[in-house]
Structure formats: C-alpha cells, structure tokens
C-alpha positions as CSV (number, residue, x, y, z in Angstrom):
1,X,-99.5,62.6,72.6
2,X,-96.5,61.3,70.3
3,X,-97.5,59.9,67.3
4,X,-97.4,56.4,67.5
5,X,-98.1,52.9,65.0
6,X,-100.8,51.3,65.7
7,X,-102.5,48.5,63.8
8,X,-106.0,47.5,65.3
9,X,-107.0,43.4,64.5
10,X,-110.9,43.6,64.0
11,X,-113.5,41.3,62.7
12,X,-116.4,43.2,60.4
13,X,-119.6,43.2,61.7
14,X,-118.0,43.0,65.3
15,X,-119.6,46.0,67.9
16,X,-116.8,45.2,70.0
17,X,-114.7,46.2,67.0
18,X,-116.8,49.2,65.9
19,X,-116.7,50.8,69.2
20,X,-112.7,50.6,69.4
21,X,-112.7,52.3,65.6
22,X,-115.1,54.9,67.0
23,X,-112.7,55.7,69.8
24,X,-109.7,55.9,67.5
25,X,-111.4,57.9,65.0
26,X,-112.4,60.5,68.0
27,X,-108.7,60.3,69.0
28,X,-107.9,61.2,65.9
29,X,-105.6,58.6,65.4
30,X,-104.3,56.9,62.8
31,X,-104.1,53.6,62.4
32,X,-103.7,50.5,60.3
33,X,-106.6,47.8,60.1
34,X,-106.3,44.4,60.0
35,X,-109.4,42.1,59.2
36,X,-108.7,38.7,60.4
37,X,-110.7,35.1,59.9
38,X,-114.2,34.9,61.1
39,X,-112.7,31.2,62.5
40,X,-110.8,31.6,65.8
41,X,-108.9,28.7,64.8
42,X,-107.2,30.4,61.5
43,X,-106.6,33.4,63.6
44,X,-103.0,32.1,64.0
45,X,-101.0,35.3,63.3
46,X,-102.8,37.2,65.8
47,X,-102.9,34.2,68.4
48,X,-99.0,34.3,67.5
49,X,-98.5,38.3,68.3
50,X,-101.5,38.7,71.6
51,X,-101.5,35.3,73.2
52,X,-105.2,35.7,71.9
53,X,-107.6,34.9,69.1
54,X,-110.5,37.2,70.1
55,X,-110.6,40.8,69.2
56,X,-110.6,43.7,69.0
57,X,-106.6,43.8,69.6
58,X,-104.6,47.1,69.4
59,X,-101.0,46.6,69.0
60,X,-98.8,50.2,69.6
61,X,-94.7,50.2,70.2
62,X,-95.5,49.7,73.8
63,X,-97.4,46.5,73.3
64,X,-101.2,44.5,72.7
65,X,-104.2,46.2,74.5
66,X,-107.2,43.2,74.2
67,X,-110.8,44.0,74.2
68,X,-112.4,47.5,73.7
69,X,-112.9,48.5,77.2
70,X,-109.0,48.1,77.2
71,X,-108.6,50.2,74.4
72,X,-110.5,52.9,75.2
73,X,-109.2,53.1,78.5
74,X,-105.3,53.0,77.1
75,X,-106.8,56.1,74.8
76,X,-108.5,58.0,77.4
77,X,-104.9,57.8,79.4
78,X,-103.1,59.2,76.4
C-alpha cells in the first residue's frame, strides 16, 4: 500500500472513534488526529470538509470515508 496522509476527526471518549484508531494502529498507519467539539453545532470545519458533523471521519488524498464501519472497510481494501 502507498503511503498516504491521512488525518482521522474523532471525538474522545467516542467507541465509534476508538475502534477506527484501533484499525489504523493494526494497519500500521500513520496518521494525524484531530479532536473536534463535543457540540455538533461548532463542528463547522469538519461539516465544511465531509458534508458531516458526526464522526469518526477519515480524510486520505482520495477523499472522506464517514463512520467506522466505512473506515475499516476502506482499510481492509487497502
């Protein structure tokens, strides 16, 4: 797999978010976190770069992947 950048938006204390770090880290892949406001509403940077305000989001040169079961399946097809 090419090395790619990849900056996960998570929310501590989210399992959603856990498990997607968990499948990264097994991946062995590096990646950037960014913690974002526990009020959807402030979550306008992310809402700006998804088209969402939930999370876990994974953004790679290729584009968002929402929600963990996207995530890990993206990883599992890498």
């Amino acid at each position: 797999m090419s090395e790619k950048r990849l900056v996960l938006f998570r929310l501590e204390g989210c399992p959603y978010c856990k498990r997607a770090e968990k499948e990264l880290d097994k991946a062995g892949l590096k990646y950037k976190k960014i913690e974002v406001p526990a009020q959807k509403s402030e979550r306008k940077l992310l809402k700006e770069i998804s088209g969402q305000d939930s999370v876990p989001v994974l953004l790679d040169v290729i584009g968002a992947k929402d929600q963990d079961d996207d995530i890990v399946e993206w990883l599992e097809s890498q």
